[in-house]
N, C-alpha and C positions, 0 to 999 in steps of 0.2 A: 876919595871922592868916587873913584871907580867901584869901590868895592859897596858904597853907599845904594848906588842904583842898582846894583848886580843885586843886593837883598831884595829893591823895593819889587825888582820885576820877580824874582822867583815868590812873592808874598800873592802877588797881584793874579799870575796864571791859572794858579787852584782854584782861586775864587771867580775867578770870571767862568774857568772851567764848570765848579758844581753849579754858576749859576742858569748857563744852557743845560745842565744834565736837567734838573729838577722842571725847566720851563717847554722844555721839549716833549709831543705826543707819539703815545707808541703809536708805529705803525697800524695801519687797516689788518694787515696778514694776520698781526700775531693776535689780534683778537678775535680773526674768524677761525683760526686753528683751533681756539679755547673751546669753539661748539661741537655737538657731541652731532656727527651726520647720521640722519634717521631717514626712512621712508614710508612714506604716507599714502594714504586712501583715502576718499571722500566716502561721507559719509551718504547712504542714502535711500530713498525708499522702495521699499520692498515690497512684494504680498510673499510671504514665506510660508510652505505650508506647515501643518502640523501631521505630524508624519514618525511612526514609530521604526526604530532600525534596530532589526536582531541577525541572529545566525541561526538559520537552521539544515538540518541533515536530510537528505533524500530517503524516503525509501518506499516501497512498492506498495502498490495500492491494493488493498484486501482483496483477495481470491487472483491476483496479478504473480504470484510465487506460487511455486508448488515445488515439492519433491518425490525423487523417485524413488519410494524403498520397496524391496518383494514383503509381502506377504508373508511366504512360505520359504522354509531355507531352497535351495536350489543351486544346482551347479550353471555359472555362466558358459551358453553356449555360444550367442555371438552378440556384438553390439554394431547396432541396426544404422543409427543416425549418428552423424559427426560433431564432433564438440562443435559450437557457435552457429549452427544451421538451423534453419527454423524450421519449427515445427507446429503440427495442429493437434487439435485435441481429438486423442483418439488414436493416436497414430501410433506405432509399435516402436519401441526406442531398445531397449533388450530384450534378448531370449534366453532363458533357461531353459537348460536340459528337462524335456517333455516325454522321456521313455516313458515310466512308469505315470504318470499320469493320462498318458494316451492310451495304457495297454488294459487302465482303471474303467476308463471309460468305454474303450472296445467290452470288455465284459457285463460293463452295467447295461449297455446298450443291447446288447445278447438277452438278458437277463429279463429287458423289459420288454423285449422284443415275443420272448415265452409266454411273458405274461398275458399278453394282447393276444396272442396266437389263443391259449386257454379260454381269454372269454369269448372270443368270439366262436372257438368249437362250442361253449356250452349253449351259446346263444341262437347256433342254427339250428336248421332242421332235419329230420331224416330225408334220406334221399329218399326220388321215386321208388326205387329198386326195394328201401327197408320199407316204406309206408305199403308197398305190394305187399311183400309179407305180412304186414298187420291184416291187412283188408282180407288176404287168403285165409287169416286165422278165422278170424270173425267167421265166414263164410265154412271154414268147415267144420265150426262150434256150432252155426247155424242148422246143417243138415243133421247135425248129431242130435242137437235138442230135437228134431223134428219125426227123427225115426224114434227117439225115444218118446215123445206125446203120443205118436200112432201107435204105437206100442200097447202104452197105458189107457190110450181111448179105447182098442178093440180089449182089454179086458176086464172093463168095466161091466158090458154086459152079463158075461160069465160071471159075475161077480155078485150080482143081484140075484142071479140063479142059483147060486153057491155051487158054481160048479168048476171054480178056480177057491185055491187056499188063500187063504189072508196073508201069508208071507208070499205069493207072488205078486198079490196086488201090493203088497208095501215095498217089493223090490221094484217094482215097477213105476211106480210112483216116485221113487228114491232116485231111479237112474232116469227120467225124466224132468228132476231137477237140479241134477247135477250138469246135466246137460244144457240144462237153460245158466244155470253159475259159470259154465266155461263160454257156453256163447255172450255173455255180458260182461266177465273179464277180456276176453280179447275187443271186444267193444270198447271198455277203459282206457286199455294200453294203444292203444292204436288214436284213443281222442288224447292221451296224456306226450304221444311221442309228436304230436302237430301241434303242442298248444307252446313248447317252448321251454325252457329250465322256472326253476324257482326264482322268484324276485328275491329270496334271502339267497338263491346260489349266486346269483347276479351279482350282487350288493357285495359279497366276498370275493370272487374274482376282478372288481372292477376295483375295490381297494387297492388287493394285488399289482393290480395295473399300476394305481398309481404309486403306489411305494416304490417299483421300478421306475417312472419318470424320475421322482424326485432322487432317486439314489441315481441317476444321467443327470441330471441339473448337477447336484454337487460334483462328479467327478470333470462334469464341463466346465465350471466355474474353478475348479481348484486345477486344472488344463489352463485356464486363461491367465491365473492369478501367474504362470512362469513365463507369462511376458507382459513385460513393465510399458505401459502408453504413458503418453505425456496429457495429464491430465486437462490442461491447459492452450490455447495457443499464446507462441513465444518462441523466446530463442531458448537452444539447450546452453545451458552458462557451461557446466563441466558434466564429465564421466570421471567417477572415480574406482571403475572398478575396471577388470580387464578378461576376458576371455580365459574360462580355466578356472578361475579364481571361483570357489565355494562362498557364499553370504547368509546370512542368518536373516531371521525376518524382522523387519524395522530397520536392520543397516541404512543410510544414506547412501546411493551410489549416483546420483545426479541430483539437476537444480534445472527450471525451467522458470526462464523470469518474462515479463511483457511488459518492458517498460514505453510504452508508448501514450502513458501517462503516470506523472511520478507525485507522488504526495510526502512534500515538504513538512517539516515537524519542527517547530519553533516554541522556545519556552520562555513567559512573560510572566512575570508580576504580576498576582492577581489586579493591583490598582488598573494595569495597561490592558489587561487582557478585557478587562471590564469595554473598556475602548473599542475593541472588535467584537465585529458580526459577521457571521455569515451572509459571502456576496461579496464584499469587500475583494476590492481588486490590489493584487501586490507586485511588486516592481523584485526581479529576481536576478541577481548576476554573481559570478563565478568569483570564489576569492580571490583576492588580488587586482581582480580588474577593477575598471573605472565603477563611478557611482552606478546606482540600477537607473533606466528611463524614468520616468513620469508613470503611471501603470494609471493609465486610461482605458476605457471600452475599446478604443477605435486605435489603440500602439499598437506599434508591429514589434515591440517587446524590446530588447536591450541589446547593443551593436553585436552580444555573440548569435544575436537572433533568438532568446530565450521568450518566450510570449508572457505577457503578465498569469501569475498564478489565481485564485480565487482562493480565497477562506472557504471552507465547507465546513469547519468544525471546532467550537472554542472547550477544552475541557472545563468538566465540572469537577474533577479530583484531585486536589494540590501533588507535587512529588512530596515525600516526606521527607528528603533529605531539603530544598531550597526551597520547598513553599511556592513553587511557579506553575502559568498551570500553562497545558498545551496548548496550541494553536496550529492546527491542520491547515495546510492551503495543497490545492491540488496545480497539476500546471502539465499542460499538453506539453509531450517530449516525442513527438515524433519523427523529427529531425536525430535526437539522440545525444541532444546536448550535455546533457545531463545523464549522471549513473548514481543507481544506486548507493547508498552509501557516503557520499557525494558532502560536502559541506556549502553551501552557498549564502548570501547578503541579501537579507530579505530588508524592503524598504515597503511599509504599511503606510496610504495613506489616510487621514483619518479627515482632512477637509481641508479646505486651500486656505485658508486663514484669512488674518484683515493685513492692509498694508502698514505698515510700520516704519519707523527708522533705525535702520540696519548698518550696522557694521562689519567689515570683514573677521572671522572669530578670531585669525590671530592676534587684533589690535587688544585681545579679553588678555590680560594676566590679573593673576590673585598672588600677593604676595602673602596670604594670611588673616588681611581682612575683609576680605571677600570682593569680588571683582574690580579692575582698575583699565579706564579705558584715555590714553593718554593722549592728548590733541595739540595738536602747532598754534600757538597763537602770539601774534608779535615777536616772532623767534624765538620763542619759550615754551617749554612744556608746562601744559598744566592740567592734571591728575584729575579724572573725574570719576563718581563711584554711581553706574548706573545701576537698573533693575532688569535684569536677563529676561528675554523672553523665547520666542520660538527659536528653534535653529534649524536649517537646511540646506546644503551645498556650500559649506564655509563661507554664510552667512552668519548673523544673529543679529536678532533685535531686543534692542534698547530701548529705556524708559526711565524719567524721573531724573534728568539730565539736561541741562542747559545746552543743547549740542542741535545746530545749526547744519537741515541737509547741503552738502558740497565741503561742510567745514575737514580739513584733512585729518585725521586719526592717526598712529602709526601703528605701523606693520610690522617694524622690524626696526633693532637698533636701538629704541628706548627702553628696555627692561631694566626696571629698578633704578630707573630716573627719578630724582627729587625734582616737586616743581618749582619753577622758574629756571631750571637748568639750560643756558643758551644750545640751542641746535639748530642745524641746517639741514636742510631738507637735502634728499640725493637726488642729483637729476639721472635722466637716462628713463627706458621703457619703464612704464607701470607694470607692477606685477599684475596678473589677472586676479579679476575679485577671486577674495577668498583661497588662495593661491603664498602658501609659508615660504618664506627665504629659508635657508639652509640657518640661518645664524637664529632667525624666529623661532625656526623651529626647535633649534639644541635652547632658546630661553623660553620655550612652554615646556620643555623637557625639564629646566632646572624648577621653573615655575610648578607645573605639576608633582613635585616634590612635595613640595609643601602644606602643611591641613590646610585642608578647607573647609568652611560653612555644608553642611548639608542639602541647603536649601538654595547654593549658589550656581548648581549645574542648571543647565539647561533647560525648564517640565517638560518638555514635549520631544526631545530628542534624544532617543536610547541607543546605547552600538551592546 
């Protein structure tokens, strides 16, 4: 009988057992553990501009560079101005050795000095003292003709009488007008020594003249060419040569740059480049740093204190190796924020856009078939496939999507969630819009892996 009831109750315990297991509800816990914890952002509206983002490189603005090479070889005698010191245009920065060029010019200078000496003797006059002598000549060719006419007067008569021979009156007549030939030569020479040289002698001495200037021009000129001015105002960047040292003509041995305004060079796709004009205000900041300001008329430019740059110039010439074509912006560096050379984060805007509804860009993943923006809804994910629009400051807007401004997105924590997958939202601070969690960001990292649609980036925002 004992052993009767001892069976019935070890029959009886199992079954009463499975039938609280089976009637019994899990706990609350073990079904909020099941959810996958995410966090979210509301969604919501935005004006986003459309605004292009490139890189481009600093460099000096035409006639803003110069260098210093000689001319002429020459031997380095001293250097004048100190590397990084400013300088003006015009101002003497080396010297070469000037012996033989100065001793070039001492002689041409001599040379032309003879020359001018020459015309101006052929050009004066006789002194009083020579024109005396002419005047004494005349004067005593004058008495001479005059004793020979009295001469041939008083034997004229005789001569009608025939009481002189015909060979005296034809001596007499002969030396009466020889005498008047030497009184009217010294006449000549006495009007030809007051009136001056030949205009053809002139005209040959005053060539002379100037063949001597211009052979002083060249030896002054080829004197200057062995000291090197700074073409330019600017600072001296380098000296690369040294005192002593011999250089050939055309060597490099300095740089004079004035950056105190630098002109930025960005290269766009013809489609974007089409987008800019000249005037166009651009937002400029240092790689690495934060985004560029706003690049308004009236900014006081970006926290390193960079001023907005200007467009001045869109190319017309593709490169031939990427088909992109240039875009010039110039931008006041007087401060000196910027160097030559330099790489910096050009943000172009193009117009403030319309308002839209925006999401923060890390809620975008693409796993392949083109954008996926995941939403909390009843404690479930559910997968929406919108149409990209503007992007700007880790924003972007949305379109073509049943999505409700305020409704929460996530940010971080749903990658590669199926929808209806339970989850709980994270509490604790908001991230700031647009603002990646370290775990977002390694799943846009695995995300970004993957193809994509061509037509599923961004139109309007280029890095």
């Amino acid at each position: 009988m004992v052993s009767w009831k001892f069976a019935l109750a070890f029959l009886i315990v199992p079954a009463v057992a499975g039938c609280a297991c089976s009637t019994a509800e899990p706990p609350a816990d073990e079904e909020h553990e099941a959810a996958v914890t995410v966090r979210v952002e509301p969604a919501e509206y935005r004006t986003l501009p459309q605004v292009i983002k490139a890189l481009g490189q600093c460099e000096a603005v035409v006639g803003k560079l110069a260098m210093l090479t000689p001319a002429l070889e020459g031997h380095v005698h001293a250097i004048l101005v100190e590397q990084g010191a400013k300088v003006t245009a015009g101002q003497p920065i080396i010297e070469l050795d000037t012996s033989l060029p100065a001793a070039d010019l001492a002689e041409k200078t001599a040379a032309g000095d003879a020359a001018k000496a020459s015309l101006a003797l052929l050009k004066s006059l006789p002194r009083a003292q020579e024109q005396q002598i002419t005047k004494l000549a005349i004067e005593q060719a004058s008495v001479a003709y005059q004793r020979a006419k009295s001469a041939l007067d008083s034997l004229k008569p005789l001569a009608e009488r025939n009481e002189v021979s015909r060979q005296q009156m034809f001596d007499a007549e002969k030396a009466a007008e020889a005498a008047r030939l030497l009184m009217e030569s010294a006449q000549a020479a006495h009007h030809i020594s007051v009136m001056g040289p030949r205009d053809e002698a002139a005209a040959e001495a005053q060539a002379r003249v100037k063949i001597a200037e211009q052979a002083t021009k060249t030896s002054q000129v080829r004197l200057d060419l062995h000291t090197l001015r700074a073409p330019i105002d600017g600072v001296l960047q380098d000296i690369t040569c040294q005192p002593g040292q011999t250089i050939a003509p055309g060597t490099p041995v300095g740089e004079i740059v004035d950056a105190s305004q630098v002109e930025i060079v960005a290269w766009l796709s013809p489609r974007l480049a089409r987008e800019v004009h000249a005037g166009q205000k651009v937002a400029v900041s240092l790689v690495g740093a934060q985004a560029p300001a706003k690049a308004e008329d009236d900014s006081t430019g970006t926290p390193e204190g960079i001023p907005p740059a200007t467009v001045v110039f869109v190319g017309r010439i593709a490169d031939a190796q990427t088909g992109n074509l240039s875009v010039r912006c110039r931008v006041d560096n007087a401060e000196g924020q910027l160097a030559i050379g330099q790489t910096v984060n050009l943000e172009i805007t193009l117009h403030e856009g319309v308002k839209a509804l925006s999401v923060p860009v890390a809620a975008v993943f693409d796993l392949g078939e083109g954008p996926v923006v995941s939403v909390v809804r009843d404690d479930k994910i559910e997968q929406l496939h919108p149409k990209l629009g503007l992007a700007h400051e880790g924003w972007i807007a949305i379109s073509d999507v049943e999505l409700e401004e305020g409704e929460g997105v996530v940010v971080a924590g749903g990658y590669n969630l199926e929808g209806d997958t339970p989850v709980k939202i994270a509490e604790g601070e908001p991230e700031e819009p647009g603002a990646e969690p370290e775990k977002a960001a390694a799943e846009r990292e695995k995300a970004d892996a993957q193809p994509k649609h061509a037509d599923e980036k961004g139109p309007h925002e280029h890095d």
